[in-house]
PyMOL Python script that loads the backbone (N, CA, C, O; Angstrom):
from pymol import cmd

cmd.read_pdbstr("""\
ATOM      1  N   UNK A   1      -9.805  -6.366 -13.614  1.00  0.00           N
ATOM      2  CA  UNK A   1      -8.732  -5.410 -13.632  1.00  0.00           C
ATOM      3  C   UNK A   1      -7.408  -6.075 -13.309  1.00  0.00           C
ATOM      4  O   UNK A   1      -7.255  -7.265 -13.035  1.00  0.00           O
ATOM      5  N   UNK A   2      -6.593  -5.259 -13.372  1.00  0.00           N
ATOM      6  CA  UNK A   2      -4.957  -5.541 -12.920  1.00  0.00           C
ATOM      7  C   UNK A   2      -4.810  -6.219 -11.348  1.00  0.00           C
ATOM      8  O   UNK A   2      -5.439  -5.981 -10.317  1.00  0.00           O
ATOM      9  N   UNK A   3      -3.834  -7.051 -11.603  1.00  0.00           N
ATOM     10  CA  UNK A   3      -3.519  -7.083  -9.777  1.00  0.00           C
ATOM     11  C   UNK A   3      -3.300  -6.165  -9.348  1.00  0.00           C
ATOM     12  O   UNK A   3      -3.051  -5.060  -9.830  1.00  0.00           O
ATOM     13  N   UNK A   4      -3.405  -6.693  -7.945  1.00  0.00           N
ATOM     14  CA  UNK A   4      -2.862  -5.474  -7.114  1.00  0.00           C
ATOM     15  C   UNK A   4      -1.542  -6.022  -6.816  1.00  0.00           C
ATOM     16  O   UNK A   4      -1.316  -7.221  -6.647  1.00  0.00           O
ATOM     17  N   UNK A   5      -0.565  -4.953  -6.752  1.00  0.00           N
ATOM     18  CA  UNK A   5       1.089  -5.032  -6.840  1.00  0.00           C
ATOM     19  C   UNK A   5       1.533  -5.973  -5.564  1.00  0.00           C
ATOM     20  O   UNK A   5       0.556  -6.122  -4.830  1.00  0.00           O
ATOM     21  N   UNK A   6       2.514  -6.546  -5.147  1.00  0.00           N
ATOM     22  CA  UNK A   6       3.102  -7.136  -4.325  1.00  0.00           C
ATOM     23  C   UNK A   6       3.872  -6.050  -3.643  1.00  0.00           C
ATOM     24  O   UNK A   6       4.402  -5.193  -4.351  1.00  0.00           O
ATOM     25  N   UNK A   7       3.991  -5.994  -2.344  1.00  0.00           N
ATOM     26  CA  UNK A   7       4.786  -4.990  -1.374  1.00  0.00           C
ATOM     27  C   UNK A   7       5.699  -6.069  -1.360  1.00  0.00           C
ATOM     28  O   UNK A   7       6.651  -5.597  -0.739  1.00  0.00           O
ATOM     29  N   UNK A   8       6.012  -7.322  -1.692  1.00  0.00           N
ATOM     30  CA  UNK A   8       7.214  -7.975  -1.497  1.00  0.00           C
ATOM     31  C   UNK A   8       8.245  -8.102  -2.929  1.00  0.00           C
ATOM     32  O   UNK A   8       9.003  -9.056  -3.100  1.00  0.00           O
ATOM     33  N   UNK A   9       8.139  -7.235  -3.654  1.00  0.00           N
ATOM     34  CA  UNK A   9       8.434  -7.339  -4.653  1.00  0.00           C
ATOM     35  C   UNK A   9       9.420  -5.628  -5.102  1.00  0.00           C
ATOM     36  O   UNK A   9       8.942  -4.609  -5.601  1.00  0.00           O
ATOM     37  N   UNK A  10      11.024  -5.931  -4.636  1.00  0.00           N
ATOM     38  CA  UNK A  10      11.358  -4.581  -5.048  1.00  0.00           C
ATOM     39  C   UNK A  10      10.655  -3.993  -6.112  1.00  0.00           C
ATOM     40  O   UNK A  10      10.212  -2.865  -5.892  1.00  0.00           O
ATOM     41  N   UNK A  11      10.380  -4.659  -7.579  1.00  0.00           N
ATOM     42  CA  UNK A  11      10.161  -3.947  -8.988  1.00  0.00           C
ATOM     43  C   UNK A  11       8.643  -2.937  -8.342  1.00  0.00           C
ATOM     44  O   UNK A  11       8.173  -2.114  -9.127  1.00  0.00           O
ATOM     45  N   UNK A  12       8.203  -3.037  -7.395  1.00  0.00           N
ATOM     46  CA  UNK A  12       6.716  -2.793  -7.184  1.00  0.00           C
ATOM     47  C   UNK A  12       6.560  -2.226  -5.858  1.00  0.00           C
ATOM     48  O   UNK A  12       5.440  -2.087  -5.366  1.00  0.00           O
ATOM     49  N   UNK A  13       7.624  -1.890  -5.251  1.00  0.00           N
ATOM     50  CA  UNK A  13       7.634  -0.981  -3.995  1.00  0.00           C
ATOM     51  C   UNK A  13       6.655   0.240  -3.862  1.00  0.00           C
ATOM     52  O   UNK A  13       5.668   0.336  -3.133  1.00  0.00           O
ATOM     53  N   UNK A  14       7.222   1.228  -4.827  1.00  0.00           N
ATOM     54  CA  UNK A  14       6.087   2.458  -4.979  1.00  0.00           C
ATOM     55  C   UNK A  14       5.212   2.444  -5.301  1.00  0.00           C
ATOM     56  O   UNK A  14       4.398   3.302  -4.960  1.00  0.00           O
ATOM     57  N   UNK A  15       4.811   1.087  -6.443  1.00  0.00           N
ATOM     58  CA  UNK A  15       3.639   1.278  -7.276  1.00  0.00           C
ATOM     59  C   UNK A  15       2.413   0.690  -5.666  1.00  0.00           C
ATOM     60  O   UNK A  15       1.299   1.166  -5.443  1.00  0.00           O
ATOM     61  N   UNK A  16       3.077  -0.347  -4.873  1.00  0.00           N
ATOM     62  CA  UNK A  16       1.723  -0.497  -3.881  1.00  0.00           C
ATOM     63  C   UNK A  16       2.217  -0.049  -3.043  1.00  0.00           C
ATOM     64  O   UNK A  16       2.597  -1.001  -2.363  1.00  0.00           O
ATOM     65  N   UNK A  17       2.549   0.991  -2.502  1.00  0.00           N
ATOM     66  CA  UNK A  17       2.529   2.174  -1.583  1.00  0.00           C
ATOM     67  C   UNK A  17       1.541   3.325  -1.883  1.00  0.00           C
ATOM     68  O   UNK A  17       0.741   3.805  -1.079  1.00  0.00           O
ATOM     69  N   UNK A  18       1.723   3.686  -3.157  1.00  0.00           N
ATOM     70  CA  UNK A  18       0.571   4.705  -3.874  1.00  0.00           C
ATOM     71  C   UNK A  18      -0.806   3.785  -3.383  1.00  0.00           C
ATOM     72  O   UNK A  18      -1.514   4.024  -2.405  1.00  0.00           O
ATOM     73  N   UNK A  19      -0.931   2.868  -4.188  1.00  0.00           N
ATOM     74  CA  UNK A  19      -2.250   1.718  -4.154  1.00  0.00           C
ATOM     75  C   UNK A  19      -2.764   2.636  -2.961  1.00  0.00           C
ATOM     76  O   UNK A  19      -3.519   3.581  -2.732  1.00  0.00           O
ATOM     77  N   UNK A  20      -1.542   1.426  -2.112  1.00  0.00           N
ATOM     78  CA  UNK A  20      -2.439   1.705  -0.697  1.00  0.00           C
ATOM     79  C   UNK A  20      -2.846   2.820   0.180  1.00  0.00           C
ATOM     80  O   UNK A  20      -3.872   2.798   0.860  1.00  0.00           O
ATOM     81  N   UNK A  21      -2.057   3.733   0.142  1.00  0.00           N
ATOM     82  CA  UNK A  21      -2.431   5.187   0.401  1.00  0.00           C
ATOM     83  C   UNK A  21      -3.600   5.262  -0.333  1.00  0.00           C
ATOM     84  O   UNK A  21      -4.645   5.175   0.311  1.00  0.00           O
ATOM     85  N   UNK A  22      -3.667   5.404  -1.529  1.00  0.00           N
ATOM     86  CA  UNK A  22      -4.771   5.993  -1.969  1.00  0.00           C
ATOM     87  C   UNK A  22      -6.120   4.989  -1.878  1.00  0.00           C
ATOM     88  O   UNK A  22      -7.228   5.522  -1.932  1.00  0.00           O
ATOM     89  N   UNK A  23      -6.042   3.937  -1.778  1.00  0.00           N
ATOM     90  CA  UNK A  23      -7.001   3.030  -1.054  1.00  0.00           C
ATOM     91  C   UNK A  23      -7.999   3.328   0.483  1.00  0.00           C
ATOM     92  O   UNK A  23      -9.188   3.401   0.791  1.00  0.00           O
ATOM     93  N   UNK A  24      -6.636   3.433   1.151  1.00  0.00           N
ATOM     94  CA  UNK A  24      -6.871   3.578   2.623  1.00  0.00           C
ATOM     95  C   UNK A  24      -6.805   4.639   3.230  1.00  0.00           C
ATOM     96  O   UNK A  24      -7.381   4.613   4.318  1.00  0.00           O
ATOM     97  N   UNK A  25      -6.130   5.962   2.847  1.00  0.00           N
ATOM     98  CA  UNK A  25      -5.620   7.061   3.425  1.00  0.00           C
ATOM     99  C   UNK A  25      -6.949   8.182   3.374  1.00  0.00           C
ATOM    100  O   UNK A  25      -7.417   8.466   2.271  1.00  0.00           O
ATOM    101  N   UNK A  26      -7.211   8.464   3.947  1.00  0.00           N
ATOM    102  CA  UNK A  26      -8.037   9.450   3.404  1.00  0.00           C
ATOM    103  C   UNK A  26      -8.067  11.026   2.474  1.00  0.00           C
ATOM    104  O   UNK A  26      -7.560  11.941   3.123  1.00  0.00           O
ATOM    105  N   UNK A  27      -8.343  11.241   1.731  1.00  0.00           N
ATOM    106  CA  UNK A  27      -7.723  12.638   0.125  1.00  0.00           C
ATOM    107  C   UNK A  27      -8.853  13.104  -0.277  1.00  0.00           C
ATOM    108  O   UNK A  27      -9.988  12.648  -0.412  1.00  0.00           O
ATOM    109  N   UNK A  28      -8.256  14.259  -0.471  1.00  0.00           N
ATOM    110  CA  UNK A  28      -9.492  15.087  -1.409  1.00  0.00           C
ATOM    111  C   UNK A  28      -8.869  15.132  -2.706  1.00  0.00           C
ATOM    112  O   UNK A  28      -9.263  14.646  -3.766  1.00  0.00           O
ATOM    113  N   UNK A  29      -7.399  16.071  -2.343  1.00  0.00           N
ATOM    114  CA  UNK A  29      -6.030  15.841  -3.574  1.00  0.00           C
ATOM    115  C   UNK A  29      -4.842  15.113  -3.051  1.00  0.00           C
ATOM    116  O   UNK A  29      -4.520  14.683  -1.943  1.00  0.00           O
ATOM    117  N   UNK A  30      -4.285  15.126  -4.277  1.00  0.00           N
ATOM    118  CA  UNK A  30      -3.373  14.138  -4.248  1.00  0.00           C
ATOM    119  C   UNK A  30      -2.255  14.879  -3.554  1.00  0.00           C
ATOM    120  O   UNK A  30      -1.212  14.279  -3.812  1.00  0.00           O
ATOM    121  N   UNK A  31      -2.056  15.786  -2.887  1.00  0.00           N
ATOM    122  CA  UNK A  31      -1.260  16.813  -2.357  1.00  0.00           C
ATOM    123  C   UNK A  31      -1.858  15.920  -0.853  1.00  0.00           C
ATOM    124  O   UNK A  31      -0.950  15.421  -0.188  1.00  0.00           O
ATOM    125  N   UNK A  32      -2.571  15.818  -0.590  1.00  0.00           N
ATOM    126  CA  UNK A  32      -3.510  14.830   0.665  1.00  0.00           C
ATOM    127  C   UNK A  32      -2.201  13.745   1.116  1.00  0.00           C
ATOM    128  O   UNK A  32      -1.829  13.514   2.266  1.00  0.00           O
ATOM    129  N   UNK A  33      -1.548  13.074  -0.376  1.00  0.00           N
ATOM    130  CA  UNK A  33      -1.467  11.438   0.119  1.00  0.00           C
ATOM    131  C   UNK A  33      -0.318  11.428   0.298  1.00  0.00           C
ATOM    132  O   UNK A  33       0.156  10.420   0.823  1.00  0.00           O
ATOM    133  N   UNK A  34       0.781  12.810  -0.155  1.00  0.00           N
ATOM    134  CA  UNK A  34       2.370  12.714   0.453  1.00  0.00           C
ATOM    135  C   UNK A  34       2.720  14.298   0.228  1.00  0.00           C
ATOM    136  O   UNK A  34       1.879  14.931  -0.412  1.00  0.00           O
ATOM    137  N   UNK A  35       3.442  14.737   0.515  1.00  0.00           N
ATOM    138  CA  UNK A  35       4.327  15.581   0.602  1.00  0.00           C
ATOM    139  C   UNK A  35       5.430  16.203  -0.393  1.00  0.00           C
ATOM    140  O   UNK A  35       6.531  15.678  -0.555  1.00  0.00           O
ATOM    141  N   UNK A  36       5.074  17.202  -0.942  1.00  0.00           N
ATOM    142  CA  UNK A  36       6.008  17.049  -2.434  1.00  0.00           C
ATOM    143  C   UNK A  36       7.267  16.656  -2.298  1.00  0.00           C
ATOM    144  O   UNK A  36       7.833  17.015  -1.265  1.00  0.00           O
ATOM    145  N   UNK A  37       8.020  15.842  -3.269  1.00  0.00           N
ATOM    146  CA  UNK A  37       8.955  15.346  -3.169  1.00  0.00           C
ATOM    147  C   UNK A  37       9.399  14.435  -2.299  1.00  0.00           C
ATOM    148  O   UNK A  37      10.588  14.259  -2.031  1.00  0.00           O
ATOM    149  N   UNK A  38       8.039  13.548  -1.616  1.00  0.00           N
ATOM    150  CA  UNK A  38       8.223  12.800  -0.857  1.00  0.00           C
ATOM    151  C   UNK A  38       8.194  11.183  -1.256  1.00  0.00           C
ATOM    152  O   UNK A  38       7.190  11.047  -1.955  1.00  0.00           O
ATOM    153  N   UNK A  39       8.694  10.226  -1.148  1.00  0.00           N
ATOM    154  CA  UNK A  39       8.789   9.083  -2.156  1.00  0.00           C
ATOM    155  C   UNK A  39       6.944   8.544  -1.604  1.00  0.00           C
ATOM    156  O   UNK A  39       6.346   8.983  -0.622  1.00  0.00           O
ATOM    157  N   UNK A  40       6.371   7.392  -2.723  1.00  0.00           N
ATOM    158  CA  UNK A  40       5.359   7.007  -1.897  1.00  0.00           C
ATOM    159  C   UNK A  40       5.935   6.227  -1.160  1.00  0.00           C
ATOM    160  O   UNK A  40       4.929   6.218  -0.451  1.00  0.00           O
ATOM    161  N   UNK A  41       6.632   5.525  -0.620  1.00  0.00           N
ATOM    162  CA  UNK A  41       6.671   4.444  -0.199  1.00  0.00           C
ATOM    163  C   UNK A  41       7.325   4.989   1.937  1.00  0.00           C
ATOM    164  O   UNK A  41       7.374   4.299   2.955  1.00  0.00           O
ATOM    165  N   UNK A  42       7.650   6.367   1.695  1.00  0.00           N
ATOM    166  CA  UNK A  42       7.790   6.996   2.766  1.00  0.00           C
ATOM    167  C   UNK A  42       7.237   7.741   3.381  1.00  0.00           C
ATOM    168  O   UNK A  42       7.623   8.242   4.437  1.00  0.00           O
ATOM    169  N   UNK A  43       5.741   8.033   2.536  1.00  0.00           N
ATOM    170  CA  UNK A  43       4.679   8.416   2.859  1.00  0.00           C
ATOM    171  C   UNK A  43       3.689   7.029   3.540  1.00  0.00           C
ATOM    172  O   UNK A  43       2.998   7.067   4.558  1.00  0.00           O
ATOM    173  N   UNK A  44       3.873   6.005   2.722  1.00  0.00           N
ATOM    174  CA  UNK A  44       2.922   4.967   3.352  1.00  0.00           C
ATOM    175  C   UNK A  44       3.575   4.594   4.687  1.00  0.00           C
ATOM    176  O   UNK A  44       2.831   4.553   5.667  1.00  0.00           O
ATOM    177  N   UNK A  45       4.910   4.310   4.850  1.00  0.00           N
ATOM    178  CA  UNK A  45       5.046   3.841   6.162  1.00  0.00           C
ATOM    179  C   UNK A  45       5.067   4.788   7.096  1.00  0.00           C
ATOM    180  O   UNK A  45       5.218   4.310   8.221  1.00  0.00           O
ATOM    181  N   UNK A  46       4.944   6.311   7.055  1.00  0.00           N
ATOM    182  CA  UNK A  46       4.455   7.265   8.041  1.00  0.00           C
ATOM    183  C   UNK A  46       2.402   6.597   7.826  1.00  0.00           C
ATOM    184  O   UNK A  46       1.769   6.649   8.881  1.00  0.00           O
ATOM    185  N   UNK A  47       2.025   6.346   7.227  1.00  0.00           N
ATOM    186  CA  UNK A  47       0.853   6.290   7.465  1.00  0.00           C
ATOM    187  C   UNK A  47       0.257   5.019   8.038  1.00  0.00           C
ATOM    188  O   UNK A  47      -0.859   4.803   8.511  1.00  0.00           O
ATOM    189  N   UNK A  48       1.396   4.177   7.849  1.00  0.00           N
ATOM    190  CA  UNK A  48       1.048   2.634   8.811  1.00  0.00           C
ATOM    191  C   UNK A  48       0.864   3.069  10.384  1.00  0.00           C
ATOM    192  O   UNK A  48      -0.020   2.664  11.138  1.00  0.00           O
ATOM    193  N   UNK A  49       1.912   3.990  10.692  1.00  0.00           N
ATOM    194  CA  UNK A  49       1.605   4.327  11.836  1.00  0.00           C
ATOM    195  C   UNK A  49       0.944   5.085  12.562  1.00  0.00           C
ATOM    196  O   UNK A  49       1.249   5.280  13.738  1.00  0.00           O
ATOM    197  N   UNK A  50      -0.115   5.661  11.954  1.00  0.00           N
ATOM    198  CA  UNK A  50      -1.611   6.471  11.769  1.00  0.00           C
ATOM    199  C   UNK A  50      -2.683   5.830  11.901  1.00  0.00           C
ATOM    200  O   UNK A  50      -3.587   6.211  12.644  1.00  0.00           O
ATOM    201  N   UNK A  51      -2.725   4.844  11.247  1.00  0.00           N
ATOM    202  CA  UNK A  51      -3.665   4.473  10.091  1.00  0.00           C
ATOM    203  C   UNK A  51      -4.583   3.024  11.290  1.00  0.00           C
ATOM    204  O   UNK A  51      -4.024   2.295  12.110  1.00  0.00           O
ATOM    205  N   UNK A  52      -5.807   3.065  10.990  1.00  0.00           N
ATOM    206  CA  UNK A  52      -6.500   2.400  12.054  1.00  0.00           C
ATOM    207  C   UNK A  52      -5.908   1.077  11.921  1.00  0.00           C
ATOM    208  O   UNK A  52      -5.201   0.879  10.932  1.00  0.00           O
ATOM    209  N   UNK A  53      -6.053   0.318  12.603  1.00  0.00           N
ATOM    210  CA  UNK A  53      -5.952  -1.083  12.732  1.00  0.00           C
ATOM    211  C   UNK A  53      -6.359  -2.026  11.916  1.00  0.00           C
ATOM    212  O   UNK A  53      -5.816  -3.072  11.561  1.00  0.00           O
ATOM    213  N   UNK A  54      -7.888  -1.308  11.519  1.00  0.00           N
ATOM    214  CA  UNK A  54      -8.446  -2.392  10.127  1.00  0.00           C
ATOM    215  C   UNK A  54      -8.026  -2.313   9.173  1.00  0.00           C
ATOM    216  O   UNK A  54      -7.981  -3.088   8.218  1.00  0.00           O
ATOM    217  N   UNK A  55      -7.471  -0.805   9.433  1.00  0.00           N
ATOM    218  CA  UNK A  55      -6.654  -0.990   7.955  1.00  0.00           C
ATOM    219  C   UNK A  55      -5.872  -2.217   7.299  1.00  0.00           C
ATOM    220  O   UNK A  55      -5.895  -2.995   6.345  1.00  0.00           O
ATOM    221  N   UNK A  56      -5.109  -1.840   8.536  1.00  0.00           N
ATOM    222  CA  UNK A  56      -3.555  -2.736   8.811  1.00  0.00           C
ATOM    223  C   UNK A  56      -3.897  -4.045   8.612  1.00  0.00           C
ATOM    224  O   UNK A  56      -2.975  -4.815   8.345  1.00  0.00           O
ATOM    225  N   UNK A  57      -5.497  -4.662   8.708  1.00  0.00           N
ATOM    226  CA  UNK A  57      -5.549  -6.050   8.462  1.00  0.00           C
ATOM    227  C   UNK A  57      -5.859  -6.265   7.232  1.00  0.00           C
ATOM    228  O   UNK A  57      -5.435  -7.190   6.539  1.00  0.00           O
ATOM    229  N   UNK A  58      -6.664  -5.357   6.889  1.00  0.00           N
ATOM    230  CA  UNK A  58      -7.232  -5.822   5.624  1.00  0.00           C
ATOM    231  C   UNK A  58      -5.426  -5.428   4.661  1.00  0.00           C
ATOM    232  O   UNK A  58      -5.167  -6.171   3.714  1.00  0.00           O
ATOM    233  N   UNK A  59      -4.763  -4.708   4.891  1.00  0.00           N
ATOM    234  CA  UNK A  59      -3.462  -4.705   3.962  1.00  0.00           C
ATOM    235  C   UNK A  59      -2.946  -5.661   3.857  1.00  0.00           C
ATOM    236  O   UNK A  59      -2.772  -6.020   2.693  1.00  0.00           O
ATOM    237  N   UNK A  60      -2.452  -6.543   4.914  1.00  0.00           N
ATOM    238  CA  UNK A  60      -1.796  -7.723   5.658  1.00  0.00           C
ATOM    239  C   UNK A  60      -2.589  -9.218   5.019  1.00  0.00           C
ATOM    240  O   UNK A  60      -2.167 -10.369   4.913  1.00  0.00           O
ATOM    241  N   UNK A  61      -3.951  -8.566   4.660  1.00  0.00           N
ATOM    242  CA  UNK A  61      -4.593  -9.985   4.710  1.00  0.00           C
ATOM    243  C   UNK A  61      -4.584  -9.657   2.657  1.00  0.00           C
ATOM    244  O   UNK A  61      -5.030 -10.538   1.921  1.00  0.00           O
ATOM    245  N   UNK A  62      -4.178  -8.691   2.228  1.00  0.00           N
ATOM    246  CA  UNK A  62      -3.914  -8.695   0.919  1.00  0.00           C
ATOM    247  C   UNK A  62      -2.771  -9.239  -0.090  1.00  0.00           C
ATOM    248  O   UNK A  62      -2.651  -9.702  -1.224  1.00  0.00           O
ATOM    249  N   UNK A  63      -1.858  -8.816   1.276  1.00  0.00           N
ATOM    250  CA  UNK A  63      -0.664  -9.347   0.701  1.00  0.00           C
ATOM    251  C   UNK A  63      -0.494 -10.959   1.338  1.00  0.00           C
ATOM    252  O   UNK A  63       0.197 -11.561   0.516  1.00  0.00           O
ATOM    253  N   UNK A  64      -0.729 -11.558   2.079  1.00  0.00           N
ATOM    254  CA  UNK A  64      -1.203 -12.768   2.499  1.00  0.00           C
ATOM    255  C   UNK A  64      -2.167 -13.413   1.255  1.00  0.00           C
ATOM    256  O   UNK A  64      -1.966 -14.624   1.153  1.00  0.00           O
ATOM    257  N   UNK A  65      -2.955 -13.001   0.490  1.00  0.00           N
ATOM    258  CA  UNK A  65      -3.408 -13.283  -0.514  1.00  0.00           C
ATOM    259  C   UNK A  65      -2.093 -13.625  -1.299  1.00  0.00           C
ATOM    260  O   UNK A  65      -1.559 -14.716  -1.100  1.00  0.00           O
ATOM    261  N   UNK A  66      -1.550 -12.718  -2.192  1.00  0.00           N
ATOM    262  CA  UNK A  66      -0.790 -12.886  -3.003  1.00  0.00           C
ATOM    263  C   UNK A  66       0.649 -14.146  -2.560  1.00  0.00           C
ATOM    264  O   UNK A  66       1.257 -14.961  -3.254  1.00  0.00           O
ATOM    265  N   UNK A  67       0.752 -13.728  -0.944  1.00  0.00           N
ATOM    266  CA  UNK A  67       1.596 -15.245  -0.795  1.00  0.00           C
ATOM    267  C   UNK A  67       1.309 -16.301  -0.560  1.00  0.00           C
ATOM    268  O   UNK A  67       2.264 -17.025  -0.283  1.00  0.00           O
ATOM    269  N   UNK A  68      -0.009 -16.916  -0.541  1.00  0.00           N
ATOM    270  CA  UNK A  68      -1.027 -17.853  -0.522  1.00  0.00           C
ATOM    271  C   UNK A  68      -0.392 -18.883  -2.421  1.00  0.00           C
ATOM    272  O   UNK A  68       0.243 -19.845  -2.855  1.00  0.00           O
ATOM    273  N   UNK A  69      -1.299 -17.557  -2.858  1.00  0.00           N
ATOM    274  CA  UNK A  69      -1.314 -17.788  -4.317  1.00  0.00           C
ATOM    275  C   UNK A  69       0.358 -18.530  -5.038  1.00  0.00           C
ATOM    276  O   UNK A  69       0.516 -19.451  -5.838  1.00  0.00           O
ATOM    277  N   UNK A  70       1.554 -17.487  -4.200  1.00  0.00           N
ATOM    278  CA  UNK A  70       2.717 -17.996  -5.105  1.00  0.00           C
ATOM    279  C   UNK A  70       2.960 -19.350  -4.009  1.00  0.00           C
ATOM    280  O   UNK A  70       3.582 -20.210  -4.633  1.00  0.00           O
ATOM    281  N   UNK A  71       2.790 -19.616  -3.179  1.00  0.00           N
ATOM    282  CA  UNK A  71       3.307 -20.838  -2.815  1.00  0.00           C
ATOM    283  C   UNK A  71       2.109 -21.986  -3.636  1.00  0.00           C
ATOM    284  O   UNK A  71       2.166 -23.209  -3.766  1.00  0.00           O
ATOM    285  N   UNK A  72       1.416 -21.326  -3.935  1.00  0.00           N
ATOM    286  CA  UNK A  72       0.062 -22.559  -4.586  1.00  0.00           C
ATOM    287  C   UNK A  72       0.942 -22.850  -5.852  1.00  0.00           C
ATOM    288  O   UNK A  72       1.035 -24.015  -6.240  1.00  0.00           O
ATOM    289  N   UNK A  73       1.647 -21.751  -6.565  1.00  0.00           N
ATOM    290  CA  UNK A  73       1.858 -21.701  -8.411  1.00  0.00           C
ATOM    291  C   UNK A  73       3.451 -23.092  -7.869  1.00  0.00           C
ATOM    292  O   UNK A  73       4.168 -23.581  -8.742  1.00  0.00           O
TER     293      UNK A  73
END
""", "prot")
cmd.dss("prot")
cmd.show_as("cartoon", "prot")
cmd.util.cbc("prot")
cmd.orient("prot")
């Protein structure tokens, strides 16, 4: 499949905010993962500060992936 988006990457702000909410957050609907009219990306950082700890590593250790990779290219 597709990568997963870079959170360091303005063009890709919302697109891995959604990701990760909907990865990690827990939903039944998508009414679950923000708030109408709420951006994702201001929904995810209310949920960083929720959100268990493992989360927070395994996110951290994702995007640590992807900056692994561009200092390798």
């Amino acid at each position: 499949g597709p990568a997963l988006p870079k959170r360091s990457d303005p063009a890709f702000v919302e697109k891995h905010a959604r990701l990760m909410l909907v990865l990690f957050k827990p939903w039944r609907h998508a009414v679950d993962l923000r708030t109408p009219g709420q951006k994702w990306s201001e929904a995810y950082q209310e949920f960083l500060l929720i959100c268990p700890l493992q989360h927070v590593y395994r996110i951290e250790n994702m995007q640590l992936l992807h900056e692994c990779k561009d200092s390798h290219d």
